[in-house]
N, C-alpha and C positions, 0 to 999 in steps of 0.2 A: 078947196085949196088945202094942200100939207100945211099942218099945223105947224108954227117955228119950230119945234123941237123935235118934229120926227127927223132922224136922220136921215144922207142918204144911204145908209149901212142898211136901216129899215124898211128905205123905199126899194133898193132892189132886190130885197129879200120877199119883200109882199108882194111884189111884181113877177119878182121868177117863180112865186109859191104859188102863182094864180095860171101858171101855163099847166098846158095837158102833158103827162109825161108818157113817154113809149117808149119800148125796147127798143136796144138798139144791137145790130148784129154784131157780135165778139168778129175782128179781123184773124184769130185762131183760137183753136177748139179749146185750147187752156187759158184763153184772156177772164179776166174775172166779168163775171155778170154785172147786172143792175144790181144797186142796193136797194133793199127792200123799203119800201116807201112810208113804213108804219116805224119807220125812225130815222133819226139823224146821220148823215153820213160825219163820220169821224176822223179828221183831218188833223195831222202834227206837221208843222211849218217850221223848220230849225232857220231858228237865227244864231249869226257869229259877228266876232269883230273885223270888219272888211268886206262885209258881203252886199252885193247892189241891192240897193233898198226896192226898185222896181220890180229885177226880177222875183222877189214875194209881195211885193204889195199888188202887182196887176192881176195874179191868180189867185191871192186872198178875197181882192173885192170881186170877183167872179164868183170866188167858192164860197164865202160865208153863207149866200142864202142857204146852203145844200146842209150850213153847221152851224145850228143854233145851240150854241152851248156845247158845243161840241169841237170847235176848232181850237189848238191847243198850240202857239208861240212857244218855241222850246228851246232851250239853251242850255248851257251848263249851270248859269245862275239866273235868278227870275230878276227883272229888271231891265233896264235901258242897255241895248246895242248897240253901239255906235257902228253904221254902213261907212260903204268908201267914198263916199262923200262928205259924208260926216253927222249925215241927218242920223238920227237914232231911233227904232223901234223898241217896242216892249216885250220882254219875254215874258208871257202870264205861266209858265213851267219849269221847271227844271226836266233833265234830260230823267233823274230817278219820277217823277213823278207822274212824267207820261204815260196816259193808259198802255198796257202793253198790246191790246187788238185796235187794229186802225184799218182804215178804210183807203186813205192814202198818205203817204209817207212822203215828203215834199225836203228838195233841198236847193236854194239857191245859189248864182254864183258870185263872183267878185272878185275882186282883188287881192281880197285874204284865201282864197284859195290854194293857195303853194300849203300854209301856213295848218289848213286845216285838212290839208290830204295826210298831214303825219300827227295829227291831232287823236291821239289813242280814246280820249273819255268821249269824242263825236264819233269815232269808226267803230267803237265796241255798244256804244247807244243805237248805231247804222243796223251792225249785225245784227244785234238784241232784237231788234223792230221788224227788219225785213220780212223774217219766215212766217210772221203772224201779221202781216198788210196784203191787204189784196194788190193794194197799186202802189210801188216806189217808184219814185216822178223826179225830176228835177228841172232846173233850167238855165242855160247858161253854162257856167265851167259847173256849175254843180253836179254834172255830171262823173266830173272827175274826181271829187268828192266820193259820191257814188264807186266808182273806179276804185278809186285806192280804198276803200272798202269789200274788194272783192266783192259788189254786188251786178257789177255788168261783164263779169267774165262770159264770155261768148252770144250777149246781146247782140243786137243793131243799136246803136245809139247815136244820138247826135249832140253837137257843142255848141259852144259860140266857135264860130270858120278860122279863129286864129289858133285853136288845141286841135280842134275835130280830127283831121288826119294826121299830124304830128303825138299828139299824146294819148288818144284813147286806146289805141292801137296797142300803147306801152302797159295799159290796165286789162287787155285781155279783151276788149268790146271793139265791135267790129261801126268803125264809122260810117255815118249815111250822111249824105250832102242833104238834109231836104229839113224843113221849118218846123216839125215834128214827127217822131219816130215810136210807133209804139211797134214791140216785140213780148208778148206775153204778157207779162203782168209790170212790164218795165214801161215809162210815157216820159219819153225825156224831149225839153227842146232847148232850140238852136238859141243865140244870143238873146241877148235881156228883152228888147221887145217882144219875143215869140214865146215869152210866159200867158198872155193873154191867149194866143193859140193854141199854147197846148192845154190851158185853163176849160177854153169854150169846147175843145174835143174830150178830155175828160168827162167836163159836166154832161156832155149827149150820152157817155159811156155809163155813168154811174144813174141818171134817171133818164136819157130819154134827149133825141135829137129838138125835140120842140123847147124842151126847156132851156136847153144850150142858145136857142134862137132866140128866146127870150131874154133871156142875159145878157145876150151880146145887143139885142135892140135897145134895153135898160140902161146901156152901159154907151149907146149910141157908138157903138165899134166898129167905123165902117173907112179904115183908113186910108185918106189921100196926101200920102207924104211930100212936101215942096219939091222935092229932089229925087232922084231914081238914083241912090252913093248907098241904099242898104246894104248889097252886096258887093264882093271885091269887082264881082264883073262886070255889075252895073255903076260902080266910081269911078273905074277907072285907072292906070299907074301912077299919077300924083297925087290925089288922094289915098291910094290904098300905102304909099309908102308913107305918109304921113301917119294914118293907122296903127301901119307896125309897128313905126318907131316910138307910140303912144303906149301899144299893146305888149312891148320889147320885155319888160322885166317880170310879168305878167306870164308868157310864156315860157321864159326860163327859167322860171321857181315851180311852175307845172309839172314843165319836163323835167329837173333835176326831182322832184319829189315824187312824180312816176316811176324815174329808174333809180330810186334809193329805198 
């Protein structure tokens, strides 16, 4: 029996560090390899004021096992972030004290997103980081983040479906309709829940498709949603207009901070 105190931070970290890891094939000749298994993959998670606390927390608890001591919450100041919820995360960094070489470069989306596409001390930390990460990732509008960093000029990338074709297009990246999109060393996905997916496809890339299975069986991720309304084509016109008009102001601080 787990002892009270081992976490489950612990349990799926011993559980995914007991699967067998194997290469896994680069989808192009320039995707970055496997990380070398004789040390930590090294992982910066930016947190902001505004940003969905899921989209980092489902690819966090996927990714930690891979970063023992090595996964790095990072901000502009170290402390509590208040999401658009209002739940608050920790940032154990600052943006100056992030290692400068990373293994993957992670940025969520949210609500504050308008807010952080013109956010100079987050796009000049973006730049700083990119050209020394193997993998810059996001999930959600954090793409567009990404975006007004001039980091997905002439990508494939994809968003949450309410920016995806409207605004990535305005950052130079070439939109994909599909739950995750990896183009070279870029792994971006689709709206908040498909942090987990693009989390488990990562993980196969950086040690090995078995350990990604591992994590997702740990993580017991095998989802049957009540309703088939994920996408705009499977809700429907009554729902999907109730959406936008939820999603309304969200989109137009996007698109006005794309084309400013």
């Amino acid at each position: 029996m787990t002892s009270p105190d081992l976490s489950r931070r612990a349990v799926v970290a011993a559980a995914v560090a007991a699967a067998a890891f194997g290469p896994v094939r680069s989808e192009a000749a320039d995707a970055p390899g496997p990380i070398p298994q004789d040390r930590p993959v090294r992982i910066a998670m930016v947190l902001y004021p505004g940003m969905t606390a899921l989209d980092l927390v489902g690819p966090q608890a996927l990714l930690a096992g891979l970063a023992p001591g090595s996964l790095y919450c990072v901000a502009q100041a170290e402390g509590p972030v208040a999401s658009d919820t209002g739940l608050s995360l920790v940032a154990t960094h600052t943006f100056a004290a992030c290692p400068p070489d990373l293994d993957v470069l992670f940025v969520p989306g949210g609500d504050g997103t308008p807010d952080q596409m013109r956010d100079a001390a987050l796009l000049a930390f973006l730049r700083a980081r990119a050209p020394r990460t193997a993998w810059v990732t996001s999930v959600c509008t954090g793409s567009l983040i990404l975006g007004a960093a001039g980091l997905l000029r002439g990508y494939r990338a994809t968003s949450h479906w309410c920016v995806r074709d409207a605004v990535l297009p305005l950052l130079g990246a070439v939109p994909v309709a599909e739950r995750v999109v990896f183009d070279r060393n870029r792994a971006t996905g689709a709206g908040i829940s498909a942090g987990l997916d693009l989390a488990l496809a990562l993980a196969a890339r950086l040690r090995g498709p078995d350990y990604a299975r591992t994590a997702q069986l740990v993580a017991e991720y095998a989802p049957e949603p009540p309703f088939r309304a994920g996408t705009p084509a499977q809700a429907g016109p009554a729902i999907l207009r109730a959406a936008d008009a939820i999603l309304a102001p969200l989109v137009a601080g996007a698109t006005e901070a794309a084309r400013g």
